[in-house]
C-alpha positions as CSV (number, residue, x, y, z in Angstrom):
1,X,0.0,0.0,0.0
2,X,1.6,3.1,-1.1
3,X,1.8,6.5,1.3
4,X,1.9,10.1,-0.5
5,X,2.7,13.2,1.3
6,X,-1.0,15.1,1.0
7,X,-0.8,18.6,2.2
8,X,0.7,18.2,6.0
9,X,0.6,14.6,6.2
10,X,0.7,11.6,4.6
11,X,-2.1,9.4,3.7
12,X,-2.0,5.4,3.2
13,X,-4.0,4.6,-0.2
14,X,-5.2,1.4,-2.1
15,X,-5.5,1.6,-5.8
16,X,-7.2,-0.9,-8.2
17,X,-8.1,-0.5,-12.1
18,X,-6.9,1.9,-14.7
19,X,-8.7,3.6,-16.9
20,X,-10.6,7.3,-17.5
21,X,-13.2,6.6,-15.1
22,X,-11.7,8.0,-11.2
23,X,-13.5,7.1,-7.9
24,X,-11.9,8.3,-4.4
25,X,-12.9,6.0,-2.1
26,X,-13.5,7.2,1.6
27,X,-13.8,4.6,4.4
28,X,-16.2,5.0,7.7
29,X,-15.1,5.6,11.0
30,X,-13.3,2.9,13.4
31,X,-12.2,1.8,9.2
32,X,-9.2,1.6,7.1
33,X,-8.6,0.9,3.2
34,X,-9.4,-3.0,3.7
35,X,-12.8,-2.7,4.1
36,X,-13.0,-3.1,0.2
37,X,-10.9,-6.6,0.2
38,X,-13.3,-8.3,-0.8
39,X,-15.2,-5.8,-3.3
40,X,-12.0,-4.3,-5.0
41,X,-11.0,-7.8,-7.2
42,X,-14.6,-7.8,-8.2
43,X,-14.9,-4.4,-10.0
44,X,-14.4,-3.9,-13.5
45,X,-10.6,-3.1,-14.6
46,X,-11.6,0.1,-16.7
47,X,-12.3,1.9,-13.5
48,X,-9.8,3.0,-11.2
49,X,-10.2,3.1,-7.5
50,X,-8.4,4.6,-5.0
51,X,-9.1,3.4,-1.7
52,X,-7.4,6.4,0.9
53,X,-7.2,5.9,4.6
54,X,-8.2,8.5,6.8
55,X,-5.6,10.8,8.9
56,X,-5.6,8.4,12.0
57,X,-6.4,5.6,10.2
58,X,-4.1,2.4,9.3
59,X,-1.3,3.5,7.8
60,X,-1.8,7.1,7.2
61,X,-0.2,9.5,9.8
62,X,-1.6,9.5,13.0
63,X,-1.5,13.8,14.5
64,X,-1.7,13.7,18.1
65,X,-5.0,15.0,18.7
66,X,-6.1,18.5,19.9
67,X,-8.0,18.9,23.1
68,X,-11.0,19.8,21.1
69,X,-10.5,17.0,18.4
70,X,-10.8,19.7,15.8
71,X,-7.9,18.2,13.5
72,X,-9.9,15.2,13.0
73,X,-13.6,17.5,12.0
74,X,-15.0,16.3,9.3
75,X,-14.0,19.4,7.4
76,X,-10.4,18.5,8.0
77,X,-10.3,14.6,6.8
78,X,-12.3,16.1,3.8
79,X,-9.5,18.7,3.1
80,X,-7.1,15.9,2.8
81,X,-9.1,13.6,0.8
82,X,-9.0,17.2,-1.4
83,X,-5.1,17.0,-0.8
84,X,-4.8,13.2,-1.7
85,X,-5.8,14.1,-4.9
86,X,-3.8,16.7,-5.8
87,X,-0.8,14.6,-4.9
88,X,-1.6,12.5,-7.5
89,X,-2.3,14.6,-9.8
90,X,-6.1,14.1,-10.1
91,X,-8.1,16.9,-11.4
92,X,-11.7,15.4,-11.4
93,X,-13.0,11.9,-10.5
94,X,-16.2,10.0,-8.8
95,X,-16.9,9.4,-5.2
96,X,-17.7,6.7,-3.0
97,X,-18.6,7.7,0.7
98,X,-19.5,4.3,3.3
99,X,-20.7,5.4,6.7
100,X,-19.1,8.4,8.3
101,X,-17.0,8.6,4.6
102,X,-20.3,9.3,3.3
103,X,-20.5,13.1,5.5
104,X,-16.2,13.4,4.2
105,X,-17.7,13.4,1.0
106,X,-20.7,16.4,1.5
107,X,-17.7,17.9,2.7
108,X,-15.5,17.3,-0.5
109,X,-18.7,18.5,-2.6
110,X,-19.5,21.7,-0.7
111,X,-15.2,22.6,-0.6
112,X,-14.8,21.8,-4.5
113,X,-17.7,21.0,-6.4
114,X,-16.7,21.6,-9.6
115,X,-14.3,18.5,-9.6
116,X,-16.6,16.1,-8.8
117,X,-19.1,14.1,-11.2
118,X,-21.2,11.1,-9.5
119,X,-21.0,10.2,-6.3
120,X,-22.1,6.7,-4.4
121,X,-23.2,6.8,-0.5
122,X,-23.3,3.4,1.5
123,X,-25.3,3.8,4.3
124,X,-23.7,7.6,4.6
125,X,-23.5,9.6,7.8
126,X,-25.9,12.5,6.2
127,X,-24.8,16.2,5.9
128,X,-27.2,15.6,9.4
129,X,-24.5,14.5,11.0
130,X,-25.4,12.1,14.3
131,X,-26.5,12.6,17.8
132,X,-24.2,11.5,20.4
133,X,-25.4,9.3,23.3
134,X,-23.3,8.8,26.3
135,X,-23.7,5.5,26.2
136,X,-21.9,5.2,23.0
137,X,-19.0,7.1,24.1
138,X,-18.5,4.1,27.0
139,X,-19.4,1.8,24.4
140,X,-16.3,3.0,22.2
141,X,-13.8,3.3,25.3
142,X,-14.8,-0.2,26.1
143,X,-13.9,-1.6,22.0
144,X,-10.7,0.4,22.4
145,X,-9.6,-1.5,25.8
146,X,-10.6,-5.0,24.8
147,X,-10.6,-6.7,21.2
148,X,-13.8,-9.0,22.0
149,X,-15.7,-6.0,23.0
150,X,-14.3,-4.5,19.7
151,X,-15.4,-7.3,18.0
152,X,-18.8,-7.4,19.3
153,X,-19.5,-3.9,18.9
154,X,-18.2,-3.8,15.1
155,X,-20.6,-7.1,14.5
156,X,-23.2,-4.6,14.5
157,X,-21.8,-3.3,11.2
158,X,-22.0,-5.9,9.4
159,X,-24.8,-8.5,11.4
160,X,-25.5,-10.7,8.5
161,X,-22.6,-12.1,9.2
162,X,-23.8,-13.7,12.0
163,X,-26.1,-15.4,14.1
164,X,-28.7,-13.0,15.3
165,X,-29.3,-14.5,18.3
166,X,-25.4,-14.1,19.3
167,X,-25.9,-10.1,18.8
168,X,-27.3,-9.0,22.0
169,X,-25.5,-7.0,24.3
170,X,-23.0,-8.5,26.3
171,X,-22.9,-11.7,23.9
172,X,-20.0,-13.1,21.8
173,X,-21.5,-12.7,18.1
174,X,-20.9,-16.5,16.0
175,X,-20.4,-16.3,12.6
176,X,-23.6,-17.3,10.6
177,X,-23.5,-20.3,8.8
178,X,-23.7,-18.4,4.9
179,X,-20.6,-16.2,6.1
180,X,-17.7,-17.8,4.1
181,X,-14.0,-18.1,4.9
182,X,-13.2,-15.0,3.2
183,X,-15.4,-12.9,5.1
184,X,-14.3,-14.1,8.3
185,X,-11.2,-13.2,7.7
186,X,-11.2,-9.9,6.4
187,X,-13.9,-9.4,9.4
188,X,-11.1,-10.5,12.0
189,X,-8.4,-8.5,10.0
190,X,-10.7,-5.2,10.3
191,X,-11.1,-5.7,14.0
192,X,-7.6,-6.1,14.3
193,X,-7.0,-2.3,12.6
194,X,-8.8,-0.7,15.2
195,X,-6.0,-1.4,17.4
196,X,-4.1,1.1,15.0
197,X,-6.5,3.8,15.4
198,X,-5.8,7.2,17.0
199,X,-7.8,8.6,19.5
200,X,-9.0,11.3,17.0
201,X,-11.2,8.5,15.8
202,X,-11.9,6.7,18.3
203,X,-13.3,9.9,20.5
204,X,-13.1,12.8,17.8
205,X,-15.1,11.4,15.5
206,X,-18.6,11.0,17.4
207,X,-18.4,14.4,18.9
208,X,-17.5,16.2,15.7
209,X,-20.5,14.3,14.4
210,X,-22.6,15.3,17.1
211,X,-21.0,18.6,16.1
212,X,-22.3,18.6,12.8
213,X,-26.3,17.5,14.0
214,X,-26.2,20.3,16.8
215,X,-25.3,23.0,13.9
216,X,-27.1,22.3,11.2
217,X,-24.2,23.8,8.6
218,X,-23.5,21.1,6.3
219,X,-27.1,19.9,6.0
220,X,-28.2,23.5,5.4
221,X,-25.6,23.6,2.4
222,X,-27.4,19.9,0.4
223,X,-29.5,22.3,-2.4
224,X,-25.6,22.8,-3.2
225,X,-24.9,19.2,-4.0
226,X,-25.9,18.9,-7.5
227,X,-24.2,15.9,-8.1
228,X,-25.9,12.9,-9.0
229,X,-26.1,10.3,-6.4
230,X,-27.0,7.0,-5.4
231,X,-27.4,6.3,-1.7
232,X,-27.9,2.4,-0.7
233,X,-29.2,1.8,2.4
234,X,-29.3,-2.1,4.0
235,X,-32.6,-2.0,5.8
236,X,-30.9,-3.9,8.9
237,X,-28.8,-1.2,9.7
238,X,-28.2,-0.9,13.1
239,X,-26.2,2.3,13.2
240,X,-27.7,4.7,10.3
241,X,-31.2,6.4,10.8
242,X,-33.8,5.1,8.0
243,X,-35.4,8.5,8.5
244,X,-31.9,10.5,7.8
245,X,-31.5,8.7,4.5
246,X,-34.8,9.9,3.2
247,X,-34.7,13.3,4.6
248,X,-31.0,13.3,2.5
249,X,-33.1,12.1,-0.8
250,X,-35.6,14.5,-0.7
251,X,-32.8,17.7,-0.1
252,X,-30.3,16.6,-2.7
253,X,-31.1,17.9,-5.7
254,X,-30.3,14.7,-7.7
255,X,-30.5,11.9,-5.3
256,X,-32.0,8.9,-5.4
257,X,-32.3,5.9,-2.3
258,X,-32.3,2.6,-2.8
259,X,-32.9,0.0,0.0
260,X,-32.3,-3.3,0.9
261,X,-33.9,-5.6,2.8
262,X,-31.6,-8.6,3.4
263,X,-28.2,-6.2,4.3
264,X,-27.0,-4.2,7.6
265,X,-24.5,-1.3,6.8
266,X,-22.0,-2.9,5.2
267,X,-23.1,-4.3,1.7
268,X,-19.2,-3.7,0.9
269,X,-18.9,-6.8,3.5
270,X,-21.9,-8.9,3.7
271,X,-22.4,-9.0,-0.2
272,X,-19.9,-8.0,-2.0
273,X,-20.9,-9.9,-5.4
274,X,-23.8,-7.4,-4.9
275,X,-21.7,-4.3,-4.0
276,X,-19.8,-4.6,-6.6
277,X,-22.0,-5.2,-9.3
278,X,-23.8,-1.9,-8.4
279,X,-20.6,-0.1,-8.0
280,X,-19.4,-1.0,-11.2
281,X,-22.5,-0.8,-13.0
282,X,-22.7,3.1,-11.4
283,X,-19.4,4.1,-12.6
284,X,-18.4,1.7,-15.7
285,X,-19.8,4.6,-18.2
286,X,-19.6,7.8,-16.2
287,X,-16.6,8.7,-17.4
């Protein structure tokens, strides 16, 4: 995986594909480039995707953060996604936003819209932003301390994976029968990246998200994102409001939702053949 100095920092990238048609990739939070292992080999050659990692993130630099947490806004990981391309010398390309990448992106669109063409949201953070229980913020200091509350808690992101009955709180999630080896692994491989992550995303990330929701700013600004977009939604998502993603259809300009019943949040995860079909199908002739 290749790192490239991108305005202040560097930044850890996957890339995959050649061709005219461009998509930047942006990962959610607690996440890292692998999250597309097992989407990326399905996707069509012609399009090239470059998978960044977050400031904070895997292998990308990790800035000690501020007491406020404000070098890890969302503003700021969308100013280096800005800066990523630059560096390599991209002038205009797609995007692809999953979970909190998803608000990165609004970000991108609002700071430089005139380099962007189509854009694909998986189960986005809206330009909403999310409301921050306390609860959560023990949840995530508990995943940081211990790996099998880590893995627990990110089971939630993907819970087709596994047996429903093993996803109650305080349980051990068991892989479902249908998840195959592959999944598995990657799943155990992603846990294992949190242990990489800076606090900037472990406790930056949901208040500058609660940030954005107690503001208003960015979701104020969506009659500015003209782009066209496609926003799936898995219907047993356990961590994105249904209610967000059709409030975000009906304020984009040129937006349209589609949802699905048998996914959580992570159709990048729990189907990939399906994922990547739509992805390619998306891109493959936007040029």
């Amino acid at each position: 995986m290749p790192r490239i100095r991108a305005g202040n920092i560097a930044l850890n990238y996957l890339e995959h594909g050649g061709g005219d048609s461009v998509v930047l990739a942006v990962h959610g939070n607690l996440g890292c480039a692998h999250w597309l292992d097992l989407a990326m080999p399905l996707l069509p050659l012609g399009i090239r995707v470059i998978a960044s990692e977050w400031r904070g993130c895997g292998a990308s630099d990790k800035p000690e953060p501020a007491a406020d947490f404000s070098n890890y806004s969302m503003a700021t990981h969308a100013a280096d996604q800005l800066a990523l391309l630059d560096a390599l010398g991209i002038e205009s390309c797609h995007l692809y936003g999953h979970s909190t990448g998803g608000i990165i992106v609004s970000y991108m669109l609002t700071m430089a819209p005139e380099r962007f063409r189509r854009v694909l949201m998986l189960d986005p953070v809206s330009p909403l932003g999310l409301e921050l229980h306390p609860a959560q913020l023990d949840a995530l200091i508990a995943m940081k301390l211990e790996r099998d509350i880590c893995f627990a808690g990110l089971a939630t992101a993907a819970p087709t994976l596994f047996r429903p009955e093993t996803l109650g709180t305080g349980q051990m999630p068991v892989f479902s029968e249908s998840a195959d080896a592959a999944q598995r692994a990657l799943f155990e491989l992603l846990v294992d990246k949190t242990r990489l992550l800076s606090d900037g995303i472990w406790f930056g990330t949901p208040r500058n998200l609660e940030q954005e929701w107690r503001s208003g700013d960015l979701a104020g600004r969506m009659p500015e994102m003209t782009q066209e977009h496609l926003i799936l939604y898995g219907e047993q998502d356990q961590w994105i409001p249904s209610a967000h993603m059709t409030l975000m259809a009906e304020h984009l300009p040129n937006a349209r939702l589609e949802r699905f019943a048998g996914v959580g949040h992570s159709m990048n995860l729990e189907q990939p053949e399906l994922f990547a079909s739509i992805f390619g199908d998306y891109f493959r002739d936007a040029g």
